[in-house]
C-alpha positions in Angstrom: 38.7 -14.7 -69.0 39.5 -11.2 -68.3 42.0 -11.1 -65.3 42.6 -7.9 -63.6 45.6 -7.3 -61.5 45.5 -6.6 -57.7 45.2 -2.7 -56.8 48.9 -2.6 -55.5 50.5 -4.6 -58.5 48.3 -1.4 -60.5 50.1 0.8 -58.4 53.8 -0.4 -59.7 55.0 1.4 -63.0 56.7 -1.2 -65.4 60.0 -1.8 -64.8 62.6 0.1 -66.3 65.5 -2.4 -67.0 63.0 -4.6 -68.8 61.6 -1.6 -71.0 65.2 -0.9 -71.9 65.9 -4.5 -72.5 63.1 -4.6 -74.8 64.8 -1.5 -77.0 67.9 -3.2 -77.1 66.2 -6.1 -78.4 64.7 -4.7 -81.3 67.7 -2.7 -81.8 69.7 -5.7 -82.3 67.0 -7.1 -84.4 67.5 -4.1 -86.9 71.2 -5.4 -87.1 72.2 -2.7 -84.9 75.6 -3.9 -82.3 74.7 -2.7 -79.0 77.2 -1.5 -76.0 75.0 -2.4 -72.9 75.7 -0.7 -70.2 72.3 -0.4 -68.2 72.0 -3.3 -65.7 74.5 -3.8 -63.4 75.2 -7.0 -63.7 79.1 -7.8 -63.6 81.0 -8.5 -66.4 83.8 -10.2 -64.3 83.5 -13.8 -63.2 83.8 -15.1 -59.5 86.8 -16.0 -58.1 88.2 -19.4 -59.5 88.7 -20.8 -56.2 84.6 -19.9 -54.9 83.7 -21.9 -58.6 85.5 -24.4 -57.1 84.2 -25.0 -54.1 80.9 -24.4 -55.7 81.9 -27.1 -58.2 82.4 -29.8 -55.4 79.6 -29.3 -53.1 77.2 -29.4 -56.1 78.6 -32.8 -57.6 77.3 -34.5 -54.4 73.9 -35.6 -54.9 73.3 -35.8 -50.9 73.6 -31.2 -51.2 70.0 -31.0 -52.7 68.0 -31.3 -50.4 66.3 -27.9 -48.3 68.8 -25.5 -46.2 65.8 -23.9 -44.9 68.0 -21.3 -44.0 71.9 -20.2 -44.0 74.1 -22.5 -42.2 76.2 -22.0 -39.3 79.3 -21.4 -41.3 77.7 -18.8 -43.7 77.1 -16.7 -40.3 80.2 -17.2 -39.3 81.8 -16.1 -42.1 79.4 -12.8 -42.7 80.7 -12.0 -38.6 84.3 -12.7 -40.0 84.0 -11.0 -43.2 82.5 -7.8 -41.1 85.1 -7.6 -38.8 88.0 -8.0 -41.3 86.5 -5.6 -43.9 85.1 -2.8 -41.5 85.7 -3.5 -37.6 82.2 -4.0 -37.2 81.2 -6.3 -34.4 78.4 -8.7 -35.8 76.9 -11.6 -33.8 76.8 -14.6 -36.3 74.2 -16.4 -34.0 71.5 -13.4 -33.4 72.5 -10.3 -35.9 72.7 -12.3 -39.1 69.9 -13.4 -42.0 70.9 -15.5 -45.2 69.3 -14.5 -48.0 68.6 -14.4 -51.5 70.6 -11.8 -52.6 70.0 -8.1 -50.8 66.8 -7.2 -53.3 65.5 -10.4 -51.8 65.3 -9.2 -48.5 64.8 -5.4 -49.5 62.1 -6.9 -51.5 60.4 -8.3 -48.8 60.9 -5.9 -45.1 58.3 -3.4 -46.1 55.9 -6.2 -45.7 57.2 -7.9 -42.7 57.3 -4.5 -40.4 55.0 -1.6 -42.6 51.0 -1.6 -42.2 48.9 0.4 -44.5 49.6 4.0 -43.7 52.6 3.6 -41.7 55.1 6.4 -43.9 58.1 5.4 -45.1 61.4 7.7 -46.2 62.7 6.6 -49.0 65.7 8.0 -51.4 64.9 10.5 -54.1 66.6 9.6 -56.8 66.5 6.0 -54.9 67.1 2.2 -56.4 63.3 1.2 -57.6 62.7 -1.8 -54.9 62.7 0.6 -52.1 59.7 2.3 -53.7 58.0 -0.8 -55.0 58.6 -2.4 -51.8 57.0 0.2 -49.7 53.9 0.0 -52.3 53.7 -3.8 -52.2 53.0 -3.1 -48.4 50.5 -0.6 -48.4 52.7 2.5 -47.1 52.7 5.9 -47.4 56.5 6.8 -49.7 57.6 10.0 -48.6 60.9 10.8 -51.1 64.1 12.7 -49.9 65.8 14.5 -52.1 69.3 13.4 -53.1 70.4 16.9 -54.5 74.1 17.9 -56.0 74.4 21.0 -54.2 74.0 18.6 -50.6 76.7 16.0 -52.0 73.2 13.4 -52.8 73.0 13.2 -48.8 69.2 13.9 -47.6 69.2 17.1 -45.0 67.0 15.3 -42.6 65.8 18.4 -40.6 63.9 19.5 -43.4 61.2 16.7 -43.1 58.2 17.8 -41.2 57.5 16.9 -37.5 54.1 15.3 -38.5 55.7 13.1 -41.0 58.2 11.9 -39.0 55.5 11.0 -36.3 53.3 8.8 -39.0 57.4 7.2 -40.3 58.3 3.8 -38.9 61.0 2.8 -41.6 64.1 4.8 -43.6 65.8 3.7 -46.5 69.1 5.0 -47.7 72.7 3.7 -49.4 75.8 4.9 -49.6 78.0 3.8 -51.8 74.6 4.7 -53.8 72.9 3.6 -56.2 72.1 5.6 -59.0 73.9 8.5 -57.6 77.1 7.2 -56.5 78.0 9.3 -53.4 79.0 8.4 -50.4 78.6 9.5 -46.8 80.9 9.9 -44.1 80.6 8.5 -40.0 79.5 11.7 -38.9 76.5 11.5 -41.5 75.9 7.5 -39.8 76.3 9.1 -36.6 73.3 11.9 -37.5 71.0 9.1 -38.5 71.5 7.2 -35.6 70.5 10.0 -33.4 67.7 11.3 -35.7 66.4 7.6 -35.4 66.8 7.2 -31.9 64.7 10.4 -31.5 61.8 9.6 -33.9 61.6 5.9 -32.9 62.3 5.1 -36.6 64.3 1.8 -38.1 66.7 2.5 -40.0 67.4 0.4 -43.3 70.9 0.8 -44.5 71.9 -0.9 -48.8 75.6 -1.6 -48.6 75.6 -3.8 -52.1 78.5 -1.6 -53.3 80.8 -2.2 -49.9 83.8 -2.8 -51.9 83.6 -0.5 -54.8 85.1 2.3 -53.3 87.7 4.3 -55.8 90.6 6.3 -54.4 91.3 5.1 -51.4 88.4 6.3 -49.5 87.5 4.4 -46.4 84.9 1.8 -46.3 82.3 2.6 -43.8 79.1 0.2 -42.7 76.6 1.9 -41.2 77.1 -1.3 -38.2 80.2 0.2 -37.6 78.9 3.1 -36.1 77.7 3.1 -32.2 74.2 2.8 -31.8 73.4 1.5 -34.9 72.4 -1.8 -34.5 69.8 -0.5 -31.6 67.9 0.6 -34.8 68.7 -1.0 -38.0 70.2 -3.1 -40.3 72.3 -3.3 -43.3 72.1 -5.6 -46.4 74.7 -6.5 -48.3 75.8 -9.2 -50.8 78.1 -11.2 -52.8 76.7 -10.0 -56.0 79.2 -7.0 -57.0 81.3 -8.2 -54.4 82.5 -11.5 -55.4 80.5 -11.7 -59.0 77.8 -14.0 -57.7 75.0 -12.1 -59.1 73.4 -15.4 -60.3 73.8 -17.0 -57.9 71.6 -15.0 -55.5 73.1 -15.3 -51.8 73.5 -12.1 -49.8 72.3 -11.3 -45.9 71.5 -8.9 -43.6 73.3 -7.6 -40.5 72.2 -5.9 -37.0 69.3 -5.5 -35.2 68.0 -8.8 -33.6 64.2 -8.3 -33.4 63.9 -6.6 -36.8 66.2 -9.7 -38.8 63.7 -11.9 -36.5 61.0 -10.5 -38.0 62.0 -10.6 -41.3 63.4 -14.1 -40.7 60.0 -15.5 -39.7 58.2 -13.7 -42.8 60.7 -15.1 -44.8 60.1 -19.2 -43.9 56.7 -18.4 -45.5 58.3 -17.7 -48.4 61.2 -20.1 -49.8 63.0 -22.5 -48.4 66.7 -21.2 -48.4 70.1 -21.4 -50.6 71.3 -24.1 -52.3 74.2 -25.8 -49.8 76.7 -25.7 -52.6 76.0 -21.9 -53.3 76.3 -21.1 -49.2 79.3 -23.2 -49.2 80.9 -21.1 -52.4 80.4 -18.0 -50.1 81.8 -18.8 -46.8 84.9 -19.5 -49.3 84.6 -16.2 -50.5 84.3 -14.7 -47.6 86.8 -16.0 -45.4 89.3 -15.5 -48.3 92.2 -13.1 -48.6 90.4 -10.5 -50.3 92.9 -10.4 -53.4 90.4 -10.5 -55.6 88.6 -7.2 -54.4 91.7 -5.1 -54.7 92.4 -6.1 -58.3 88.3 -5.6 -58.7 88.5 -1.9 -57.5 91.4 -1.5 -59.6 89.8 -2.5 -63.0 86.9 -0.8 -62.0 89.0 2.5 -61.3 90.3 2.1 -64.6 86.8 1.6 -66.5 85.9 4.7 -65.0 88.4 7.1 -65.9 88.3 5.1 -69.4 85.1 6.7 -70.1 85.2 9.7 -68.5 87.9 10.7 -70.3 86.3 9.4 -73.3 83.6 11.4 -72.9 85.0 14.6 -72.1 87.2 14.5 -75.2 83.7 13.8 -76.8 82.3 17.2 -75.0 80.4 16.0 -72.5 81.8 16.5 -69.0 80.6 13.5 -66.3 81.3 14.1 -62.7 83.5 11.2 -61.3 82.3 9.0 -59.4 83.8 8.0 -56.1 82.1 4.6 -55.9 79.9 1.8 -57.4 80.0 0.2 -60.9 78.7 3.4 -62.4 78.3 7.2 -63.2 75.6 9.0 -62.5 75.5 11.5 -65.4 73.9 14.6 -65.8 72.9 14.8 -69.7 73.5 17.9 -72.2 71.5 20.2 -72.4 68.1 20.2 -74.8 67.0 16.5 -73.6 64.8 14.7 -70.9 66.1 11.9 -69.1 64.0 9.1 -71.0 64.7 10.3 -74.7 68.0 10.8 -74.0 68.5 6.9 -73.3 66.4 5.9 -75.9 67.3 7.7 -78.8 71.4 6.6 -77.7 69.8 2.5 -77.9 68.4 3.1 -80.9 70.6 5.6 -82.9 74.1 4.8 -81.2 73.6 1.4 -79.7 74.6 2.0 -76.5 72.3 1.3 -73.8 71.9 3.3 -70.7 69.3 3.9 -67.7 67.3 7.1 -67.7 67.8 9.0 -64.5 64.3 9.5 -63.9 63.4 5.7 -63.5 64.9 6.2 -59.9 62.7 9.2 -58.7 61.4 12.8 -59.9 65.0 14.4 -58.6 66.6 11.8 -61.4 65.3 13.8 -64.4 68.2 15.5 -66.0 70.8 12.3 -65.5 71.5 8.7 -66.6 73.3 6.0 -65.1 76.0 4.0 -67.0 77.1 0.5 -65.7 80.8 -0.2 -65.9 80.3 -3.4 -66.9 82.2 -3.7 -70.2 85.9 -3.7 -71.0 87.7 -0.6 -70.9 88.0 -0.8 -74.9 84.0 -1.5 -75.4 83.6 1.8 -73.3 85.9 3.8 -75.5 83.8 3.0 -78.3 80.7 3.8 -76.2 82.2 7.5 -75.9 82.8 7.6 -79.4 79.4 6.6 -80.5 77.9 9.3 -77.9 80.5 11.7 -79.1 78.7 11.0 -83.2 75.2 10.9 -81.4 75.9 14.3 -79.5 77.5 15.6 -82.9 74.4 15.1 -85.5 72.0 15.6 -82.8 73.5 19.2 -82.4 74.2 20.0 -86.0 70.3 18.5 -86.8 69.1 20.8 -84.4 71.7 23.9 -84.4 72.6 23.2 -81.1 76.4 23.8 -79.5 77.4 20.6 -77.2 
């Protein structure tokens, strides 16, 4: 049998965090010890008071039955959670999805509101599920450049009147992800308006909420007036509470468009496990200790490496927010070889920049998601790398 697979799966490049998985594999299979720091995936475990809870509900045997979908308290506590965190006003009965985990739902939207042809902005460089998502539906991807010299923030009157007529969905995310900006309200408040205007729903990823470094302010897009007349934001408990495996997260704001996902959705799965749901309105209705000391360690695992790498000769912008850098590379080297020749010659693994979009060539990402002392030694095998590559090839760092 000779099975062919369907013309938009052909349309979907391989996925980069399982090619880079693969090279770590083999590298550890040469004996090699590799520092990963390519998915972001937390290191840190989940509060031990949301294990608990988790613990309880799932030693009754009556919990495993269908949820169908989140449960009253879940809502509840998203509303609360919202309104404690960032004085956003969120109705848990009508502006609130369960789901599993934000990709989930990002995953899914492009299918639920896009039909073949309908465009689509998306982030340039832009986490891959926005993309893929948009393909998966049959859309038309038209990618916003997320430049330096604009602090990564899209300059939206650049995109052309008859794009914006053929566009029913934008993408964006701030804290971002790769590049680890973030935006201010009086960028939320230009998108509202330039949405209003071009009839256009906005689709806001908040994942990194509450990895915000130095004290900035944390600022949902459903914070901002108007916003919830034209999208939604999805956020989770994944980086926030270290539930990644557990895969629970939601969606917030406008009614018809969570509807809409909602219905498409029940075709789909039929919801989180009770215990997990119950583990999260723990989390969060809790007193948010836990994120403080988070943002903290986090602080510190940045400016760990940083200044490990700029002793090593390579200067890295810092970045304001998220479990990573975004990381423009030396000189002499393309995005792809870069990362691949640091798995296989310095064991340390790393995303290539241009995995995320065409404006991603030149950088990398690198996950925070090792001890402090683990990313010391990551700088110091980049530092030797950088060294021998340069002295191989005659090059100054």
């Amino acid at each position: 049998m000779n099975l062919v697979a369907s013309k938009k799966v052909q349309k979907l490049t391989a996925s980069i965090f399982q090619e880079v998985a693969d090279l770590k594999r083999r590298a550890l299979n040469k004996g090699l010890d590799v520092i990963d720091l390519s998915v972001g995936s937390p290191d840190l475990p989940p509060p031990a008071f949301v294990v608990e809870e988790l613990v309880k509900y799932a030693s009754d045997t009556a919990n495993y039955g269908y949820t169908l979908k989140g449960i009253p308290e879940f809502h509840e506590a998203v509303s609360f959670f919202y309104k404690q965190r960032y004085g956003a006003e969120i109705d848990p009965r009508t502006e609130v999805l369960q789901l599993m985990g934000s990709q989930d739902g990002l995953a899914h939207l492009a299918t639920a509101m896009i039909n073949p042809g309908d465009f689509c902005l998306v982030p340039d460089p832009g986490y891959p599920i926005y993309e893929a998502s948009v393909t998966i539906a049959g859309g038309v991807l038209y990618p916003i450049p997320l430049l330096a010299e604009n602090n990564f923030l899209p300059v939206l009157n650049d995109i052309p009147q008859p794009i914006l007529e053929k566009t029913k969905m934008m993408i964006f995310s701030y804290p971002g992800n790769p590049v680890t900006a973030l935006a201010d309200r009086s960028f939320f408040e230009e998108v509202v308006d330039f949405a209003k205007r071009n009839n256009i729903l906005v689709v806001h990823d908040f994942a990194y909420s509450e990895l915000i470094f130095d004290n900035q302010p944390q600022i949902s897009f459903m914070s901002v007036p108007g916003a919830k007349e034209i999208g939604i934001e999805f956020n989770s408990l994944s980086k926030t509470f270290n539930l990644a495996g557990c895969r629970i997260g939601y969606a917030v704001g406008n009614e018809q468009a969570l509807n809409i996902l909602g219905m498409f959705k029940s075709q789909i799965d039929y919801g989180v496990f009770y215990p997990i749901q119950k583990a999260a309105v723990a989390a969060l209705t809790s007193d948010y200790s836990i994120l403080l000391n988070q943002v903290k360690e986090y602080e510190f695992r940045r400016d760990t490496l940083l200044a490990g790498l700029e002793k090593s000769g390579w200067k890295v912008s810092k970045s304001p927010a998220t479990m990573f850098l975004w990381a423009k590379i030396p000189k002499g080297w393309k995005s792809r070889q870069f990362a691949f020749e640091l798995i296989n010659q310095a064991g340390v693994a790393v995303i290539p920049g241009d995995a995320f979009g065409k404006q991603g060539e030149g950088y990398v990402r690198i996950a925070l998601v090792q001890p402090a002392e683990r990313l010391l030694e990551a700088a110091e095998r980049i530092h030797q790398f950088l060294v021998e590559y340069s002295i191989k090839n005659s090059l100054l760092l």
